[in-house]
C-alpha positions in Angstrom: 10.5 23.4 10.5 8.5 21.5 8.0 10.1 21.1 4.8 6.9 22.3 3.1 4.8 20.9 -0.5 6.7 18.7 -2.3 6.5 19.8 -6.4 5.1 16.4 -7.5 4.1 12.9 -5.6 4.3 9.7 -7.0 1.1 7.6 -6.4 1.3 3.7 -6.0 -2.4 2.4 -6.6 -3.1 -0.8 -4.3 -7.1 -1.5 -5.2 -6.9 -4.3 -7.7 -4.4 -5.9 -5.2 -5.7 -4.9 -1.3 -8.9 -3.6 -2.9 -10.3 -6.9 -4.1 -8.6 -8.9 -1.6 -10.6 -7.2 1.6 -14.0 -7.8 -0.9 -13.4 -11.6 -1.2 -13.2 -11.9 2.9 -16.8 -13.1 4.4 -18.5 -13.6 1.0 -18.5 -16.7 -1.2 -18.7 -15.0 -4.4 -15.1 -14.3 -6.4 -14.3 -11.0 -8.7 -14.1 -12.8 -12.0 -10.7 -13.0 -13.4 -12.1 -11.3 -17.0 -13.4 -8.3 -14.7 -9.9 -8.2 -12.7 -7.9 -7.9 -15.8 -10.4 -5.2 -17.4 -9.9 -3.0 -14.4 -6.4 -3.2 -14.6 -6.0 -2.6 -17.6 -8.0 0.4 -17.5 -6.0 1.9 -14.5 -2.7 1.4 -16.7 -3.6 4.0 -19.4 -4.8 6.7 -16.6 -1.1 7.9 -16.3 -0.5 6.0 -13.4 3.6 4.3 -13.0 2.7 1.6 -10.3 -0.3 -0.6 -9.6 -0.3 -3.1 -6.9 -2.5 -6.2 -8.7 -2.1 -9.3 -6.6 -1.0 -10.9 -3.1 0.7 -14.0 -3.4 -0.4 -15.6 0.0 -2.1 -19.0 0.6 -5.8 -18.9 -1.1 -7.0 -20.4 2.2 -6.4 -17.4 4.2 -7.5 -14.9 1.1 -9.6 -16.7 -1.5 -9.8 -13.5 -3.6 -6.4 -14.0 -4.5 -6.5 -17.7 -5.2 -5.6 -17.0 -9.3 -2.6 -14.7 -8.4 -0.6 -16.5 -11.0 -3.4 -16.3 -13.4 -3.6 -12.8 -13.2 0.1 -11.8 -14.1 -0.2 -14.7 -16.7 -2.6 -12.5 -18.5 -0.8 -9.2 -18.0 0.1 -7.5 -20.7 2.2 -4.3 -18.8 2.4 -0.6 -21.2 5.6 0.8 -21.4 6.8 3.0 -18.1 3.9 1.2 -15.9 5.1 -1.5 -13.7 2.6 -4.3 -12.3 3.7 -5.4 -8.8 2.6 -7.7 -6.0 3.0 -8.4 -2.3 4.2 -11.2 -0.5 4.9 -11.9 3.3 7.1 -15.1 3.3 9.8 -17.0 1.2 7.0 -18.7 -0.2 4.8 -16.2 -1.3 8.2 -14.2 -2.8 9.2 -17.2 -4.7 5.8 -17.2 -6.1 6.0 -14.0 -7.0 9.6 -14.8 -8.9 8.0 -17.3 -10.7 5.7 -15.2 -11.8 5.9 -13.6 -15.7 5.0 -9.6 -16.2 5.7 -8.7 -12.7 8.0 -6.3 -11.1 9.6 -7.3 -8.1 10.0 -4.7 -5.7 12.7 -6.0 -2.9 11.6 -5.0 0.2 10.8 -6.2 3.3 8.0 -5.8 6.2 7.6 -5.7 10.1 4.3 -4.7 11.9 4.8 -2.4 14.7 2.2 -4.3 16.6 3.3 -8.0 17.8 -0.3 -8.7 18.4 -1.1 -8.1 14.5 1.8 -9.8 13.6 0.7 -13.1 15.1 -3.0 -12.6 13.5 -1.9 -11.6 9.9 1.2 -13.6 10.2 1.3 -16.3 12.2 4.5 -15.3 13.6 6.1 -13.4 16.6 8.7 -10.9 16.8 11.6 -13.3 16.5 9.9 -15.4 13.6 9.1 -12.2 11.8 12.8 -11.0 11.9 14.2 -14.3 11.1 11.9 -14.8 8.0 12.8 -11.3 7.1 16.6 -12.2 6.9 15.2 -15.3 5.0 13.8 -12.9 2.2 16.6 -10.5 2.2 19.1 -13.4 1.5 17.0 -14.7 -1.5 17.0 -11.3 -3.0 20.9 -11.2 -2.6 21.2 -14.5 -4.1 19.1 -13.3 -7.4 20.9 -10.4 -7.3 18.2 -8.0 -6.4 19.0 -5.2 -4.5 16.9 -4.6 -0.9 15.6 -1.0 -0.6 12.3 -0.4 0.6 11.1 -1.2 4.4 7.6 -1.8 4.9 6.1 -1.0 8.9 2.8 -2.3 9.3 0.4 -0.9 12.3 2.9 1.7 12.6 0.1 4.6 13.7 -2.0 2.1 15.9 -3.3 -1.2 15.9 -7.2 -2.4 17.2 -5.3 -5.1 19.8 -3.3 -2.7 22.0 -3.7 0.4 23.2 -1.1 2.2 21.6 2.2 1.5 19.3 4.9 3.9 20.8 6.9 5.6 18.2 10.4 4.1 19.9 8.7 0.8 18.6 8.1 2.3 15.2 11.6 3.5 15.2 12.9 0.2 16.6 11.3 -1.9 13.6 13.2 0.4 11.4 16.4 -0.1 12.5 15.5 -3.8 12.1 14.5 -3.5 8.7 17.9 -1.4 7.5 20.2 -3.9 9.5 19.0 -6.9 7.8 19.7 -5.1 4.9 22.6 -4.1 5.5 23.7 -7.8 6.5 23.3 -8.3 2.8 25.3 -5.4 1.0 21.9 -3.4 0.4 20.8 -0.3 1.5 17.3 1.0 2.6 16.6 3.9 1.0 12.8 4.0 1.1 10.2 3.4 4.4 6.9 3.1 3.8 4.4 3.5 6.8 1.2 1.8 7.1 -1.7 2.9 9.1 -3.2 -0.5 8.9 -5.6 -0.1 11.2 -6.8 3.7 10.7 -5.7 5.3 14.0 -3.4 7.6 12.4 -4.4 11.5 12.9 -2.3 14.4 11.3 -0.7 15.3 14.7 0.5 12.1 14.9 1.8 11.8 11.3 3.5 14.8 11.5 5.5 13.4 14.7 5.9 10.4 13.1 7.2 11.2 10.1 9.8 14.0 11.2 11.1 11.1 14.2 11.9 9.0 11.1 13.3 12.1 9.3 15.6 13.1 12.3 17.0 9.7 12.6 17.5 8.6 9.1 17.4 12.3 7.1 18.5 9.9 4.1 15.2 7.9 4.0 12.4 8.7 1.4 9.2 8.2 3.2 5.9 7.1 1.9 2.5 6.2 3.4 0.0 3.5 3.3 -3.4 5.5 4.9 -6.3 4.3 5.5 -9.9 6.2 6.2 -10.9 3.9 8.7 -12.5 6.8 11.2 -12.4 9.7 8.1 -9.3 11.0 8.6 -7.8 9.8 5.7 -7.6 13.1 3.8 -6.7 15.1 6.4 -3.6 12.9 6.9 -2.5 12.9 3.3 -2.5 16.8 3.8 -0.9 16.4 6.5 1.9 14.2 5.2 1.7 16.9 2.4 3.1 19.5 4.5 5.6 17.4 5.7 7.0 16.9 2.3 6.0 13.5 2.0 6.2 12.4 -1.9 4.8 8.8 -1.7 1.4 7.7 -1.2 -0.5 4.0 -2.0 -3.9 4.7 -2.5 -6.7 2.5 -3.3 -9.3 3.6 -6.6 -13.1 4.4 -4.5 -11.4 4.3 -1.4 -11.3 0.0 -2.1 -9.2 -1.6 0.3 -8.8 -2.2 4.1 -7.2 -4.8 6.1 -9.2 -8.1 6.3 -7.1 -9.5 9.2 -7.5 -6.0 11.0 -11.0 -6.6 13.0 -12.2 -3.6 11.5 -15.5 -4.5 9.4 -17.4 -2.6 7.5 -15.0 0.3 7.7 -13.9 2.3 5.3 -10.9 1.6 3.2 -7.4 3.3 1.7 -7.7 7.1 1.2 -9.1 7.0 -2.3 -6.9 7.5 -5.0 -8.8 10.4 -6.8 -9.6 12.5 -3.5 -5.7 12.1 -3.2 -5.6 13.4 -6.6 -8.4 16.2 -6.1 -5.9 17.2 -3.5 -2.9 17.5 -5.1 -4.2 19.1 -8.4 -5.9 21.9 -5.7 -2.6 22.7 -4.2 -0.5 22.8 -7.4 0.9 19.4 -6.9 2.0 16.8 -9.8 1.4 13.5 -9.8 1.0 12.6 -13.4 -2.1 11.2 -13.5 -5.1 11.9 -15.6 -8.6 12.2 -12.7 -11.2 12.5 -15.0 -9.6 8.3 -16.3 -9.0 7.5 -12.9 -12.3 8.4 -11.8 -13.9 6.1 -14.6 -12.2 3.2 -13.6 -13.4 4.4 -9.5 -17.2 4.0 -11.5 -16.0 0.6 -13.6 -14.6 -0.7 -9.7 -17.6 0.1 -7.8 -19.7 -1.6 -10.6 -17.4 -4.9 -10.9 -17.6 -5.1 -7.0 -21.4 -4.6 -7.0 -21.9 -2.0 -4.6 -21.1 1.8 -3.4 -17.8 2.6 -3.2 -16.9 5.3 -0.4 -15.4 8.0 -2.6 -16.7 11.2 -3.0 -15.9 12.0 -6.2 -17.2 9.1 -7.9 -20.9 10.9 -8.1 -19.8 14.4 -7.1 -18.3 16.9 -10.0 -14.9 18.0 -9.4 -14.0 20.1 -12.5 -14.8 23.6 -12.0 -17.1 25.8 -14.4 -15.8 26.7 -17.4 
């Protein structure tokens, strides 16, 4: 039995980070830093608690984010919202240390496809695990504690023909060993569908597997609206009693390493919030501010955006 509507959801906004990132791949032209910092600034005050702003990973591979440490320099973080980046080696992580008016969240990520590892990565199943331990002993030796797993491809990937949930499961147990290895717990798993081939049925089986395995585990999602399903799968998830999503402002965002151009991006953050607010779900965060800064995005990136709601009305009659 499905655990039914959670009362609130907590919403982790990715676009200034993933958003901007898939934009810089294929065109020679960068985001200015100035217009960078004015959007996320103007997502801070929208009641928002977590923005993803930067990936600290080599410039060569993602030029977009080749002023990382620029960004965060300039970061000025309001009280209660936390600034936070990714990074997929030792290297990018002690980058991301380094870094002033960032939040380090200590976690650690697998892809459930091999294939996608060895594009976005560069490394195989065993490399992948062993850099994994690599970053769960630096965390330990800062005295961070490891809590979040991260599963990439973990609803489908474009370079097999399926990911088998065993696999999904498998990575798991990977992630919460390694942590255990170090004294820490995992206590949150997020799961991407990095590639868009997630539909509801399969979210729903997915997410109570993880449930039934580990009934201790808060789960979140990472959609994307690759083939349109996005929504749907939030709602999904919804019903499941999922309480975590990363969404990306305008639907900005995607996977630049996922063969899958021109597609859409993340499930837009304000249809996420249309969504909740029509159900009688919390998340804390204003739409009508959100939706500006959808409108200041689509403007800075110079061209439409796929949300709906940035031209459509979406409060009701008075």
């Amino acid at each position: 039995m499905a655990p039914g509507l959670p009362n609130s959801v907590e919403i982790v906004e990715v676009g200034p980070r993933e958003g901007f990132q898939f934009e810089g791949m294929g065109d020679p032209r960068r985001i200015a830093l100035a217009d960078k910092l004015r959007l996320i600034e103007a997502l801070a005050h929208t009641g928002l608690r977590r923005i993803q702003v930067v990936s600290f990973v080599s410039p060569r591979a993602v030029p977009q984010m080749a002023d990382a440490e620029a960004i965060c320099a300039a970061l000025k973080p309001p009280a209660g919202v936390a600034f936070t980046g990714i990074y997929l080696n030792d290297r990018g992580l002690e980058r991301a240390l380094a870094a002033p008016n960032i939040t380090i969240v200590p976690e650690l990520v697998l892809s459930a496809s091999e294939a996608f590892a060895r594009r976005n990565q560069r490394r195989d199943f065993a490399q992948e695990i062993a850099m994994q331990r690599t970053m769960a002993q630096i965390y330990a030796d800062r005295g961070l504690v490891l809590d979040t797993a991260n599963i990439m491809a973990a609803f489908g990937s474009n370079m097999e023909p399926e990911i088998p949930l065993a696999t999904v499961l498998e990575k798991i147990a990977a992630l919460v060993g390694i942590a255990a290895e170090t004294g820490s717990a995992i206590r949150t798993v997020n799961l991407a569908d990095t590639m868009g081939w997630a539909n509801p049925a399969l979210v729903r089986r997915t997410v109570r597997a993880v449930r039934d395995r580990w009934p201790e585990l808060r789960i979140g999602l990472h959609l994307h609206d690759t083939r349109g399903l996005g929504i749907a799968n939030v709602y999904a998830a919804l019903e499941e009693g999922v309480d975590r999503f990363d969404t990306g402002l305008g639907g900005l965002g995607g996977c630049p390493f996922a063969g899958n151009k021109g597609a859409a991006g993340n499930v837009s953050t304000e249809e996420v919030l249309f969504l909740c607010r029509e159900l009688g779900i919390a998340t804390g965060v204003d739409i009508g501010a959100l939706i500006a800064c959808a409108r200041l995005a689509e403007e800075i990136v110079g061209h439409p955006l796929p949300s709906k709601l940035i031209t459509s009305s979406w409060e009701r009659a008075a």
